[in-house]
KENU-889467 format. One line per field, with one value per residue: residue number from 1; residue in three letters; x, y, z of N, C-alpha, C in turn. Coordinates in steps of 0.001 Angstrom, whole numbers. Layout:
BEGIN
nr: (NUM,...)
rest: (ALA,...)
nX: (X,...)
nY: (Y,...)
nZ: (Z,...)
caX: (X,...)
caY: (Y,...)
caZ: (Z,...)
cX: (X,...)
cY: (Y,...)
cZ: (Z,...)
This chain:
BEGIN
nr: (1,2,3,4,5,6,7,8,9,10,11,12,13,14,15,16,17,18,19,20,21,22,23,24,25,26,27,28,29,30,31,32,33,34,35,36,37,38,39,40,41,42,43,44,45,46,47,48,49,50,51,52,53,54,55,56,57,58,59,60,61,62,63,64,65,66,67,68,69,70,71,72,73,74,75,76,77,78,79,80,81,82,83,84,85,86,87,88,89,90,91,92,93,94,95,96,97,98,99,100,101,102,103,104,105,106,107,108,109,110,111,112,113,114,115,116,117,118,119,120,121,122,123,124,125,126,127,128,129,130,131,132,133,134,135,136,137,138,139,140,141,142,143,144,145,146,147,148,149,150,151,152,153,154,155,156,157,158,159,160,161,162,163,164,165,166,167,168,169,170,171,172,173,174,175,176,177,178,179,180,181,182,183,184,185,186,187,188,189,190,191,192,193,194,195,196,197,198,199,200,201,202,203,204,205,206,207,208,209,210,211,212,213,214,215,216,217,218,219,220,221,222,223,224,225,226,227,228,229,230,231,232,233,234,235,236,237,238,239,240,241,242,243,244,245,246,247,248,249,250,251,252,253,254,255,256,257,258,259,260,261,262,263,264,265,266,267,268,269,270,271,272,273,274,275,276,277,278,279,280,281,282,283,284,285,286,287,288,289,290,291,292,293,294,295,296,297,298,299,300,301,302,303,304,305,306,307,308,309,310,311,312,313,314,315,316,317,318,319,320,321,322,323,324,325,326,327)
rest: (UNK,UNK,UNK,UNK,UNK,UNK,UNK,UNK,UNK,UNK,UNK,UNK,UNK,UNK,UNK,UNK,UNK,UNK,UNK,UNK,UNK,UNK,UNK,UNK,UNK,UNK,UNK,UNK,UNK,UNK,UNK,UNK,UNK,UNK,UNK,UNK,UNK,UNK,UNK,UNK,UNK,UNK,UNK,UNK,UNK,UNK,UNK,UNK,UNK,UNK,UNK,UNK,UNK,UNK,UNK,UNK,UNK,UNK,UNK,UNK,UNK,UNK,UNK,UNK,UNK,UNK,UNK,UNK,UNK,UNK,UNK,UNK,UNK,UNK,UNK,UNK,UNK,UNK,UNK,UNK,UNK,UNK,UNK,UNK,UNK,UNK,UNK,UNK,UNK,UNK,UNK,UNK,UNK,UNK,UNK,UNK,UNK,UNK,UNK,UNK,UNK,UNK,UNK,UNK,UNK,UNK,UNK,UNK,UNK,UNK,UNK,UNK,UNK,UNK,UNK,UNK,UNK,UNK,UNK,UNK,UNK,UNK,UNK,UNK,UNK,UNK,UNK,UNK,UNK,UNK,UNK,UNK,UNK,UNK,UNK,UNK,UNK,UNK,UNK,UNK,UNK,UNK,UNK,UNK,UNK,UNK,UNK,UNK,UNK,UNK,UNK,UNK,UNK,UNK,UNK,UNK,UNK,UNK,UNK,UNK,UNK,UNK,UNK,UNK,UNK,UNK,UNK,UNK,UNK,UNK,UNK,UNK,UNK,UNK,UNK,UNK,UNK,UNK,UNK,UNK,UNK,UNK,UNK,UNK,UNK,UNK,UNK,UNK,UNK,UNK,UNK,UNK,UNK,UNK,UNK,UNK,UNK,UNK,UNK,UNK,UNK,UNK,UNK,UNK,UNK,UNK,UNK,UNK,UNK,UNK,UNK,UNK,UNK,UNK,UNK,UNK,UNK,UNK,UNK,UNK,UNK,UNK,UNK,UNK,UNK,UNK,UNK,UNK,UNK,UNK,UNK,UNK,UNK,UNK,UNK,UNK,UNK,UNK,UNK,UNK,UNK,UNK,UNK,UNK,UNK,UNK,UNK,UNK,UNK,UNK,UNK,UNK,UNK,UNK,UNK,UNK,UNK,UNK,UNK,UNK,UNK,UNK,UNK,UNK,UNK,UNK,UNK,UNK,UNK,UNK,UNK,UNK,UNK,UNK,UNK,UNK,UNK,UNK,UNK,UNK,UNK,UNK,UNK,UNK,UNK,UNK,UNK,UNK,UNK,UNK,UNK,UNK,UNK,UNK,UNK,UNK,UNK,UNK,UNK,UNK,UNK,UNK,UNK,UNK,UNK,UNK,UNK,UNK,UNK,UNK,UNK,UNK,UNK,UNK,UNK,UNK,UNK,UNK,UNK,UNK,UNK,UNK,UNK,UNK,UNK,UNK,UNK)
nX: (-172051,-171694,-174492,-174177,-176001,-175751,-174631,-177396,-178944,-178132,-178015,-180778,-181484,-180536,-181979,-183862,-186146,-186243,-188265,-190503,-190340,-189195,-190563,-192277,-189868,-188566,-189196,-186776,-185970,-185545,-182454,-180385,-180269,-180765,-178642,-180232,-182618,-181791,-181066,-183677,-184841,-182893,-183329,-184960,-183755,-181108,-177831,-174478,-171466,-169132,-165450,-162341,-159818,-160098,-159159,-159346,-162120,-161798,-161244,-160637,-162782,-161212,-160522,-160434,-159508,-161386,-160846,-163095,-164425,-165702,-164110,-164746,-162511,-161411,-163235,-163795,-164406,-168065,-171305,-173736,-174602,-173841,-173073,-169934,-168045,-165001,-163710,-161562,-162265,-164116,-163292,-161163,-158801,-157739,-156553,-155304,-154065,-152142,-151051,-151072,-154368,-155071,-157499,-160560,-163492,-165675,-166785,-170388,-170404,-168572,-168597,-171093,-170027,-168553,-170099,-171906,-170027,-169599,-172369,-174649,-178124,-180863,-183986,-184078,-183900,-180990,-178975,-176038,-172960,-170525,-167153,-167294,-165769,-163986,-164321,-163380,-164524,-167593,-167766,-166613,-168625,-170959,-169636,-170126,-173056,-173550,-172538,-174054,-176577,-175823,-175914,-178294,-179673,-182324,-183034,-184706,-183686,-181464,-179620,-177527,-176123,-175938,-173073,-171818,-170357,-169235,-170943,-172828,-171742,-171336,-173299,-174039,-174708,-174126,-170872,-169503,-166910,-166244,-164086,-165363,-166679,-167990,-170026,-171042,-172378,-173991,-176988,-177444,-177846,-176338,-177602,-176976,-174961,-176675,-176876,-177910,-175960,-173733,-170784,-168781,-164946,-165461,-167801,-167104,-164953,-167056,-168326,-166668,-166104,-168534,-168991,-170552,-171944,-169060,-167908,-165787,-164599,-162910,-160601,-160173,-157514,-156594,-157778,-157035,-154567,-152333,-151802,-151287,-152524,-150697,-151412,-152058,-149880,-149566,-150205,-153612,-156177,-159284,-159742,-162273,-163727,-165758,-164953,-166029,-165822,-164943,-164934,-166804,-168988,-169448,-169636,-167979,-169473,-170399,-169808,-167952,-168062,-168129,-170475,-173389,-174785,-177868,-180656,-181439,-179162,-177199,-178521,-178068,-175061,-175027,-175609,-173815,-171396,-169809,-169606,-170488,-173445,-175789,-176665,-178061,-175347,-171676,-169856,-166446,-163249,-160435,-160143,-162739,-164157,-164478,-166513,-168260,-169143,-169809,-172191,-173764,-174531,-175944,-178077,-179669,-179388,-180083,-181965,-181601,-181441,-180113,-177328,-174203,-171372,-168499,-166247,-163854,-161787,-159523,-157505,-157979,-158000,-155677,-153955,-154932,-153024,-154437,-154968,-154444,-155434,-153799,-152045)
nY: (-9694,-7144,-5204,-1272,645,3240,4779,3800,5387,7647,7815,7676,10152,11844,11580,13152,11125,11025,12551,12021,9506,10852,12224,10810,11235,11032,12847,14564,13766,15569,17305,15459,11901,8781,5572,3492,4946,5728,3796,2381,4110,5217,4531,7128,9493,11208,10138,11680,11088,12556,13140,13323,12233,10992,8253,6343,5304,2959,1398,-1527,-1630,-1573,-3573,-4401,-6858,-7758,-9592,-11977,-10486,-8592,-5244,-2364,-184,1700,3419,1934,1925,2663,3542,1812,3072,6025,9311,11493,13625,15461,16970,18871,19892,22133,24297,27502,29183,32359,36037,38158,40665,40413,38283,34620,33055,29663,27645,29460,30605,29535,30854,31075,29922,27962,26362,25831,23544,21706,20506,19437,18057,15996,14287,15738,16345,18539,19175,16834,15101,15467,13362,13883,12002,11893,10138,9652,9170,10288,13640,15784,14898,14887,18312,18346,17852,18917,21725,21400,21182,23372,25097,24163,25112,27814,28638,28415,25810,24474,24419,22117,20108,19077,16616,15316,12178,10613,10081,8676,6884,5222,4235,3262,1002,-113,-692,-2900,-2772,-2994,-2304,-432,-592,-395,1599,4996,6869,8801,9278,11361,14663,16135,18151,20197,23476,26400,28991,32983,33916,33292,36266,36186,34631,35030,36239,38749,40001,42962,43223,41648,43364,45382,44330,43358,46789,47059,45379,43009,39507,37351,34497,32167,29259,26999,24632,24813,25110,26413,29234,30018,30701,29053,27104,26343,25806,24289,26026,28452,31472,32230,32873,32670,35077,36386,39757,40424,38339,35366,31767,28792,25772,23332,20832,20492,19977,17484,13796,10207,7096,4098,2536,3698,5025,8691,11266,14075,16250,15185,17701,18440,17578,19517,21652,21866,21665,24336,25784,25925,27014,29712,29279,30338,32096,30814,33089,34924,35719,35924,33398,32022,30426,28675,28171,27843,25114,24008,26086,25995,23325,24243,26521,24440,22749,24991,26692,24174,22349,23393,25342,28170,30898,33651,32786,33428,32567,33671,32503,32578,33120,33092,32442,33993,36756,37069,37116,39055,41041,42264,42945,40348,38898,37736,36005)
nZ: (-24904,-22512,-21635,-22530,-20593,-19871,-22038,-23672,-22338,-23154,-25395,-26065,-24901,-26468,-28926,-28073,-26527,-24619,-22520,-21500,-20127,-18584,-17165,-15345,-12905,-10134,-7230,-4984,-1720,68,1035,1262,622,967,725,734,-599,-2701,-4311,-4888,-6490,-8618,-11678,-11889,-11289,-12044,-11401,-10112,-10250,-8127,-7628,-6450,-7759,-10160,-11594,-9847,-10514,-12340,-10500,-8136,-5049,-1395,631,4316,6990,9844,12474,11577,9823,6858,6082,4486,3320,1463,-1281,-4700,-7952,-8987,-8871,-10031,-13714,-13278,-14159,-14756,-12425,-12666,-10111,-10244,-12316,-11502,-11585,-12168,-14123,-13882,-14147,-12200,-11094,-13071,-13251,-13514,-11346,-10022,-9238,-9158,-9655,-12145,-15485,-16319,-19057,-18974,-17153,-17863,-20224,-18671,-17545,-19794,-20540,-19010,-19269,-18748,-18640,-18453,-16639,-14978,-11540,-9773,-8124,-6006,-5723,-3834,-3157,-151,1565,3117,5121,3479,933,735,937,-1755,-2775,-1678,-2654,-5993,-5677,-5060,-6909,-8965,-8371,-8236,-10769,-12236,-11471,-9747,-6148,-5280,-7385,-6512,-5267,-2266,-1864,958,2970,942,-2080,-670,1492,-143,-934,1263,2314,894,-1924,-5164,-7579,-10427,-12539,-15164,-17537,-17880,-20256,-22650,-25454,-26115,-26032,-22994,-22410,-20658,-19617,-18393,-16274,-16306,-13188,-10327,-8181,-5626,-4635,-3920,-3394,-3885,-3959,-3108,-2005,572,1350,2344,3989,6210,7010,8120,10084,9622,9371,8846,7919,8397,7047,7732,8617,12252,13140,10577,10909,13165,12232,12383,10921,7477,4201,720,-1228,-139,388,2920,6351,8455,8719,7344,8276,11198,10835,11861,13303,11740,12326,10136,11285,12791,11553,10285,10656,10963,10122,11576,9585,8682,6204,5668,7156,6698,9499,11384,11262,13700,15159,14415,14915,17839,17697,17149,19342,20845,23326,21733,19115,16684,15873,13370,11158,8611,6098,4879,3910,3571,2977,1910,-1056,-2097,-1246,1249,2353,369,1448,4171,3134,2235,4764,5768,4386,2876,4242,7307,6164,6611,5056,2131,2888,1723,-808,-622,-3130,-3912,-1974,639,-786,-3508,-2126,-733,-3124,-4571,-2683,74,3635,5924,9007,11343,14129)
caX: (-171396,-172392,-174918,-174094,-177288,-175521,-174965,-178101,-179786,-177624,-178854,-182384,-182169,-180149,-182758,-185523,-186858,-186678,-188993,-191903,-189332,-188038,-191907,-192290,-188819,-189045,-189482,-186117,-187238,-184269,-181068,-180041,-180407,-179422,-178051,-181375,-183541,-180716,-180944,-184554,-184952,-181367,-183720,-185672,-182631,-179192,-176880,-173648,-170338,-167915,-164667,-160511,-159300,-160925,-158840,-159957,-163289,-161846,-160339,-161707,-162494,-160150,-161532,-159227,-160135,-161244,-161385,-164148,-165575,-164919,-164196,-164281,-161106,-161247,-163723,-163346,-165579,-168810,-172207,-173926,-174798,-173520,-172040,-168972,-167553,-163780,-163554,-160378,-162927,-164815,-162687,-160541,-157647,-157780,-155518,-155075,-152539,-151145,-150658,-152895,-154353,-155634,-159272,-161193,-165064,-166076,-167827,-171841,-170094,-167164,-169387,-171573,-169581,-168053,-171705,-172254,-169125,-170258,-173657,-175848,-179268,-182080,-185269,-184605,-183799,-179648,-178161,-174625,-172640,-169231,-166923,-167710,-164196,-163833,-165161,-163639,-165093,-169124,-167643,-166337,-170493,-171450,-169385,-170636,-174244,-173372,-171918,-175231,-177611,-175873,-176192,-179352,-180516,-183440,-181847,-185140,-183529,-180092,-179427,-176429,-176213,-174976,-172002,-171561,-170161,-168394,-171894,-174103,-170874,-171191,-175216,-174421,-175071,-172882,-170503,-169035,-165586,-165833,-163985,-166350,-165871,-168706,-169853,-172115,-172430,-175301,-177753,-178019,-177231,-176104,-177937,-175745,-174905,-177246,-176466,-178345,-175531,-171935,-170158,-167399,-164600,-166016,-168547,-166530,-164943,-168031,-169437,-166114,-166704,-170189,-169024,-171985,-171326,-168276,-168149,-164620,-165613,-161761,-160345,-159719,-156033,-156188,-158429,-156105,-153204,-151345,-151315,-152230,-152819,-149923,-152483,-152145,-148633,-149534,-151155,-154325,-158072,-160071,-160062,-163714,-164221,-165805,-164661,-167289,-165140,-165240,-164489,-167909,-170386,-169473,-169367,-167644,-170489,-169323,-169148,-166308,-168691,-168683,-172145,-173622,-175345,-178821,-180485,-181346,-177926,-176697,-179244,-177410,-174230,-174889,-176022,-172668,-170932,-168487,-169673,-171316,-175318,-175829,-177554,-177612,-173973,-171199,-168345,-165417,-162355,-159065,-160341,-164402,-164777,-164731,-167300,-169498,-170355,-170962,-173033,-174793,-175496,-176950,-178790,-179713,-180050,-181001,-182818,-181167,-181575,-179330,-175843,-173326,-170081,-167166,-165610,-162508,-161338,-158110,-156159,-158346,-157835,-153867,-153323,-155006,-152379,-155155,-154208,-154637,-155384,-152434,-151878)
caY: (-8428,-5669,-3515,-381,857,4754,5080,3827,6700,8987,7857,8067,11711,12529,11518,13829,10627,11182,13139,10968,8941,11721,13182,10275,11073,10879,13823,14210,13654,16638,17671,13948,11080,7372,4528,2954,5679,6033,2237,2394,5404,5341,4898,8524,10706,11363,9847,12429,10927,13619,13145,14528,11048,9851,7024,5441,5112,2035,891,-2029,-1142,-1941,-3905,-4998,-7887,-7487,-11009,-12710,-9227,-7392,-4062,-1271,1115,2939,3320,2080,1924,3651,3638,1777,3816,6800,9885,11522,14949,15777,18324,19633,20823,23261,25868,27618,29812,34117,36597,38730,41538,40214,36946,33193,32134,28647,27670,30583,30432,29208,31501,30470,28824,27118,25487,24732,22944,20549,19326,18534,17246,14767,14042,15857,16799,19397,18644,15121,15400,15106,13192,13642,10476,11709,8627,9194,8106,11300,14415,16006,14493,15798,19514,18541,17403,20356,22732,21173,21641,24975,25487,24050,26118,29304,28227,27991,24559,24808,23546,20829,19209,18314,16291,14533,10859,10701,8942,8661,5391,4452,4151,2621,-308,-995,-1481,-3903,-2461,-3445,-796,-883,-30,-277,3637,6149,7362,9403,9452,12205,15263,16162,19414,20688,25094,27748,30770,33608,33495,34029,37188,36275,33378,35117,37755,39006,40747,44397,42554,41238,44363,46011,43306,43887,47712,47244,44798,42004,38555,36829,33360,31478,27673,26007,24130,25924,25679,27384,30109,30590,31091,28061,26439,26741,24761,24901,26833,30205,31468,32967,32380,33770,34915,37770,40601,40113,36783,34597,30878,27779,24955,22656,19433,20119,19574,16510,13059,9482,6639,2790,1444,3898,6463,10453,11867,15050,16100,15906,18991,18367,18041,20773,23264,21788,22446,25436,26680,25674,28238,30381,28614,31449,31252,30594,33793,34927,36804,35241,32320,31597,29564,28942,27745,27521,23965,24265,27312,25469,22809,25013,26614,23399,22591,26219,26930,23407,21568,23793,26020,29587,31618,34464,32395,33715,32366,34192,31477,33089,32873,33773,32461,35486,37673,37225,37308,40825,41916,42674,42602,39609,39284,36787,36013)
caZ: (-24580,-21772,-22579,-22092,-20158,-20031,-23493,-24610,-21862,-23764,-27052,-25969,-24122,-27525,-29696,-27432,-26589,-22855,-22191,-21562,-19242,-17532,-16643,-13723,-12201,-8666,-6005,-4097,-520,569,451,1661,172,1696,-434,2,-1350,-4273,-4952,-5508,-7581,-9228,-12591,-11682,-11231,-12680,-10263,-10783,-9301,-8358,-6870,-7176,-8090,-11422,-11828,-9035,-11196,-12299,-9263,-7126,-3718,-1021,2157,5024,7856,11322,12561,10277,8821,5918,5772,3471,3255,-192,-2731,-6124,-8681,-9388,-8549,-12007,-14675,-12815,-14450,-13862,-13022,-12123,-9240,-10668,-13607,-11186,-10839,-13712,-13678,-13841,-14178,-10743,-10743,-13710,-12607,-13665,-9860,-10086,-8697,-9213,-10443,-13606,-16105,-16948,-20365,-18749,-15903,-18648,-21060,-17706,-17129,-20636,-21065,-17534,-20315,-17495,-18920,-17844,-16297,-14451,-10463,-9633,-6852,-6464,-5383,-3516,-2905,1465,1993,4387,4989,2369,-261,1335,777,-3072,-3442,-2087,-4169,-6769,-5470,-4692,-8459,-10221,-7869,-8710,-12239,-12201,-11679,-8947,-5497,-5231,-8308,-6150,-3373,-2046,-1213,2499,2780,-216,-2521,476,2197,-869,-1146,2645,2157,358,-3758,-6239,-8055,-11689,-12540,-16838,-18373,-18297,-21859,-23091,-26636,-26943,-24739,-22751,-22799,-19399,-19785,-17138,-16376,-15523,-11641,-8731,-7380,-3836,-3221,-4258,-2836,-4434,-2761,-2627,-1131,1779,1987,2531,4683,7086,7088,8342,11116,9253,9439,8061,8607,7975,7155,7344,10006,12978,12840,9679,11063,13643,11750,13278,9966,6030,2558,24,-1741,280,675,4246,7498,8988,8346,7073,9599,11304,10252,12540,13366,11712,12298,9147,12439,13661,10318,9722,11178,10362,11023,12326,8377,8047,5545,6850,6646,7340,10808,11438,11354,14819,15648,13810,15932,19004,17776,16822,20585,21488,23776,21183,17752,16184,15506,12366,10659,6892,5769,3802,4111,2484,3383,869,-2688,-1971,-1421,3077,2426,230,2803,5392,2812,2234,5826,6561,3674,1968,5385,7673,5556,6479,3646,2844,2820,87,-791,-1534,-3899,-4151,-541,815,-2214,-4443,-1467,-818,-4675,-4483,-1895,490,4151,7003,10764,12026,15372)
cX: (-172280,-172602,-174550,-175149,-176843,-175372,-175989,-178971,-179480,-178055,-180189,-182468,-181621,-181077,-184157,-186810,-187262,-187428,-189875,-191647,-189610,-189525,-192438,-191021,-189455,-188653,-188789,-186873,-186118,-183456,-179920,-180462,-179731,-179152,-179616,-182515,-182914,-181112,-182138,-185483,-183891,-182253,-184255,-184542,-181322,-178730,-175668,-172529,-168838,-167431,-163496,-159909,-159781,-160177,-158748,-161272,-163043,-161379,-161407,-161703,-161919,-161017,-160015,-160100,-160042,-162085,-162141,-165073,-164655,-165240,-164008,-163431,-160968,-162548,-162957,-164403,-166397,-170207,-172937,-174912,-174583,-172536,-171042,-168561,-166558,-164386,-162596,-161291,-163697,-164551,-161634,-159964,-157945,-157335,-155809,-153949,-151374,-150655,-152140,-153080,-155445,-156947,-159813,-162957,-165025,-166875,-168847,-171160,-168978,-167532,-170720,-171496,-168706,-169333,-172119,-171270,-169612,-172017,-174819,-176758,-180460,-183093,-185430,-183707,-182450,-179212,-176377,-174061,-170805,-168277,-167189,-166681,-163846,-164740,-165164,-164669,-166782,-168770,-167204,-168013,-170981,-171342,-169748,-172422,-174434,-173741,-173442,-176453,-177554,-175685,-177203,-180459,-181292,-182824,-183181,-184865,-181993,-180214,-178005,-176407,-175283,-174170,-171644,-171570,-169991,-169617,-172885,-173310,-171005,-172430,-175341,-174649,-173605,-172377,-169921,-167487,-165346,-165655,-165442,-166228,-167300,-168409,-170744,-171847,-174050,-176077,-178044,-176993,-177687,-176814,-176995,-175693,-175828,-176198,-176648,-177433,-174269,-171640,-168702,-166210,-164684,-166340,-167558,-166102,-165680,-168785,-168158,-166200,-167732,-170376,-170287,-170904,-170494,-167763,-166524,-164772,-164176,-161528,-159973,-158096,-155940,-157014,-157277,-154735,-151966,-150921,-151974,-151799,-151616,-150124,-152124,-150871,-148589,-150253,-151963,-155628,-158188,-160183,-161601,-164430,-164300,-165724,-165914,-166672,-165503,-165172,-166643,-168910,-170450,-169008,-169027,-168602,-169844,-169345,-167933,-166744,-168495,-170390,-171786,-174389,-177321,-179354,-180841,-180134,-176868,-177348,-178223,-176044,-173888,-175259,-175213,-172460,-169535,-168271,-170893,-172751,-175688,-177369,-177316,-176510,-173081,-169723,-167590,-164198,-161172,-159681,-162253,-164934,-164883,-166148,-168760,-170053,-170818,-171995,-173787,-175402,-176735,-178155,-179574,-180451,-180982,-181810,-182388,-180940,-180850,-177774,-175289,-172219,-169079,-166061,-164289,-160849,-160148,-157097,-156523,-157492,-156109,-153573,-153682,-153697,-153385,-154711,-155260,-154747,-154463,-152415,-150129)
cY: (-7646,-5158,-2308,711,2627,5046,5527,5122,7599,9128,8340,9695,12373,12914,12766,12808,10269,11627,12847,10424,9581,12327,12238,10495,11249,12202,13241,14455,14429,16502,16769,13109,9803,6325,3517,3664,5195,4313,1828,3098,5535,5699,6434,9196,10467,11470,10311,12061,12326,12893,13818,13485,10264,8579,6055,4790,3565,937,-240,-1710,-1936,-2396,-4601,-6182,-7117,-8290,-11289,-11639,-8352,-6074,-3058,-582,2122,2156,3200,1247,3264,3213,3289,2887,5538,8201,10590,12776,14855,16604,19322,20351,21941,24432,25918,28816,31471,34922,37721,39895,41034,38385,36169,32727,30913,28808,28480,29772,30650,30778,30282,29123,27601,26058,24659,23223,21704,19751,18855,17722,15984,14406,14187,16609,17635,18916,17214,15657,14909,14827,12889,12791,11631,10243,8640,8926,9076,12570,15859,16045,15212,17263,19233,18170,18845,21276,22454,21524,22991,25516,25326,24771,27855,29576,28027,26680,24865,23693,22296,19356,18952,17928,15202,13279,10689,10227,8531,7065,5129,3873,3213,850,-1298,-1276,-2493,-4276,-2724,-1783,-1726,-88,-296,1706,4204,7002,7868,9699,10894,13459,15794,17930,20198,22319,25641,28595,31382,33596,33859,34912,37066,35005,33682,36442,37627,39635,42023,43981,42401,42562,45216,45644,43700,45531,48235,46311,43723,40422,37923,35595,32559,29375,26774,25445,24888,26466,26405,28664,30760,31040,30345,27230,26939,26024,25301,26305,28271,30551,31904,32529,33706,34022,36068,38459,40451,39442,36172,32578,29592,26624,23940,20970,19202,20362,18445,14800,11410,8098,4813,1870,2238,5237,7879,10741,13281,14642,15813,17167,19259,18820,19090,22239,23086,22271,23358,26827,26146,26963,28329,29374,29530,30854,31925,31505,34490,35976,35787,34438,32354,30791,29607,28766,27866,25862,23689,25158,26367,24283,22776,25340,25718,23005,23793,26321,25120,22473,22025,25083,27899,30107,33262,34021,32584,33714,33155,32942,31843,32789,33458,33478,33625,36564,38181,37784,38807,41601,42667,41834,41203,39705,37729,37282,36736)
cZ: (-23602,-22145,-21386,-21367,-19771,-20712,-23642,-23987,-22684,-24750,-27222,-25609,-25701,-28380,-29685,-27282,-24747,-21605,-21170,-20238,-17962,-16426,-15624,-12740,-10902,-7923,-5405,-2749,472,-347,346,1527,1012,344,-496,-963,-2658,-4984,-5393,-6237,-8461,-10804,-13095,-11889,-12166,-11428,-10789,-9532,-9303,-7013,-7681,-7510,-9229,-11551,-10962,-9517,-11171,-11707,-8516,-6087,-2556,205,2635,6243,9231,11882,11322,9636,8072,6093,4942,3820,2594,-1364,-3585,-6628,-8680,-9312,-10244,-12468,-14277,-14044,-13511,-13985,-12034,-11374,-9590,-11488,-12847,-11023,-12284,-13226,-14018,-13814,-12766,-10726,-11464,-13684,-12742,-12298,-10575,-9161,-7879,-9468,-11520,-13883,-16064,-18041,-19850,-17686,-17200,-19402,-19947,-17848,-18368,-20939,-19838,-18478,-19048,-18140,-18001,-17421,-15712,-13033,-10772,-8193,-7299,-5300,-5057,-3022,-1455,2009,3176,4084,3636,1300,-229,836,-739,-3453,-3308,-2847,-5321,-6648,-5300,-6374,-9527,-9651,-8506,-9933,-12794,-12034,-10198,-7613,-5185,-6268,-7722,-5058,-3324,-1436,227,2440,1846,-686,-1759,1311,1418,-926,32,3208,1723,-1275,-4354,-6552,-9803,-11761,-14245,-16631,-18322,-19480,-22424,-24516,-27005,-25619,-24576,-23008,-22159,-20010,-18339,-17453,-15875,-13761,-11175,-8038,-5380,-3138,-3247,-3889,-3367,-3305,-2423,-1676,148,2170,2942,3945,6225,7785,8216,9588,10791,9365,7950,8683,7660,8382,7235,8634,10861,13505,12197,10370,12141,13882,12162,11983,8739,5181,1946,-740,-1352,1246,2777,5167,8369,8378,7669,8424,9836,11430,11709,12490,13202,11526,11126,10229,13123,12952,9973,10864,10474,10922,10800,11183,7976,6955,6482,5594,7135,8313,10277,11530,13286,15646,15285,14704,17059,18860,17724,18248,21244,21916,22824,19790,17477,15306,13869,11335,9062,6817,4674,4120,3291,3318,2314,-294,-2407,-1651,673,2536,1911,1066,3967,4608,2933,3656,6407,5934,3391,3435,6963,7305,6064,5486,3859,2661,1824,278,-1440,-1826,-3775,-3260,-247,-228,-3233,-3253,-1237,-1829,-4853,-3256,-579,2024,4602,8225,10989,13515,15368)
């Protein structure tokens, strides 16, 4: 029979016998990780798979031909001994003017009780494993990196595997596809939020007011009111708000993975003519998951300090009745 080699971790960190273990983990080496680092540290860290598709978990992954080479198409599977956290679980519903709006921000307890329910423990370094399949998926890692920073976990204890599965499969590493079925839950606790990374919507108010930066992280159709998500009944931005194209953080590299930029290339794009220079104020976009990986490139990659997300985004903001700038 297969041993279960995530269990028995679970059994052991249960016991408080992990300790010992856990006190060589390895020193992430950033905010980016590659599939080779990950493949020879995987033991050191908690490798934390998030995606919006769990039942792809046990999916095999899909390769197509081109001539005599295989290619990857779709993750499936899972990175071994990997845990697992829904994306649907990051966000939780709120009452608004009377009315439940869907993906809002967790409370401290409600963000807690996801990560133990995913058996994610305190004190051992976390790389999180998006499936890479597009660029999406990089901004559901971040929000999640976002989510356990302003939760207190310390941001040298997260980093994101570039490219994700889609990138560690086309290195060449095996994946697993047995249920993920957790017997125990884990021990990792929230502090209440960081104040220095969330802006509410006074905040924004305030921040428009004052003419400070307001940075709109969605595609630039949506910014320019040409199109919008089912999500937000209307079209159009925050009055003020300046344009951070979510097209130009991210790139797709020739196995078919999206990564993030260098930070190199991130300065360059950023001394583009009429791509606003990237100084501390606060993003948001429709639900928080665009916002947080601008956050993540500003703050996390290139180290601008200062960046605070209004989670809420234009789906909080609409639902308040609060106006729009439309073309």
């Amino acid at each position: 029979m297969k041993t279960d080699t995530r269990q028995l971790r679970v059994w052991i960190a249960a016991l408080g016998l992990g300790a010992c273990a856990w006190a060589q983990a390895a020193a992430l080496p950033g905010p980016l990780v590659t599939p080779q680092w990950l493949h020879d540290h995987a033991k050191e860290v908690q490798i934390v798979d998030i995606r919006d598709n769990v039942n792809s978990l046990t999916d095999d992954p899909k390769f197509s031909k081109t001539g005599d080479k295989k290619v990857l198409e779709q993750v499936g599977g899972y990175i071994p001994d990997a845990l697992s956290a829904n994306f649907w679980a990051l966000r939780e519903k709120r009452d608004i003017n009377g009315k439940k709006v869907d993906f809002l921000l967790p409370t401290a307890e409600e963000f807690q009780g996801v990560m133990q329910a995913s058996v994610l423990e305190p004190g051992k370094p976390i790389v999180l494993a998006p499936t890479g399949d597009d660029a999406t998926s990089l901004q559901e890692a971040a929000f999640l990196a976002w989510e356990l920073q302003l939760f207190g976990e310390p941001a040298d204890q997260i980093a994101i595997l570039d490219g994700g599965t889609h990138a560690w499969i086309a290195a060449g590493y095996p994946v697993d596809n047995d249920a993920i079925a957790p017997m125990t839950s884990g021990h990792w606790t929230a502090k209440p939020p960081r104040a220095d990374m969330l802006a509410d919507t006074a905040q924004v108010q305030a921040a428009q007011r004052a003419h400070k930066r307001l940075l709109d992280a969605r595609p630039l159709a949506q910014f320019a009111g040409l199109e919008r998500t089912p999500v937000i009944p209307v079209e159009g931005r925050l009055a003020g708000s300046r344009a951070l194209p979510a097209e130009l953080l991210y790139r797709e590299a020739a196995d078919g993975s999206w990564h993030f930029l260098t930070p190199s290339q991130y300065k360059a794009v950023f001394a583009l003519d009429g791509v606003p220079r990237p100084v501390p104020g606060i993003i948001y976009c429709n639900t928080g998951q665009y916002a947080a990986g601008a956050w993540f490139v500003l703050d996390r990659i290139m180290g601008i300090k200062g960046m605070r997300e209004y989670p809420g985004g234009m789906n909080e903001w609409v639902q308040r009745g609060l106006p729009i700038a439309a073309l």
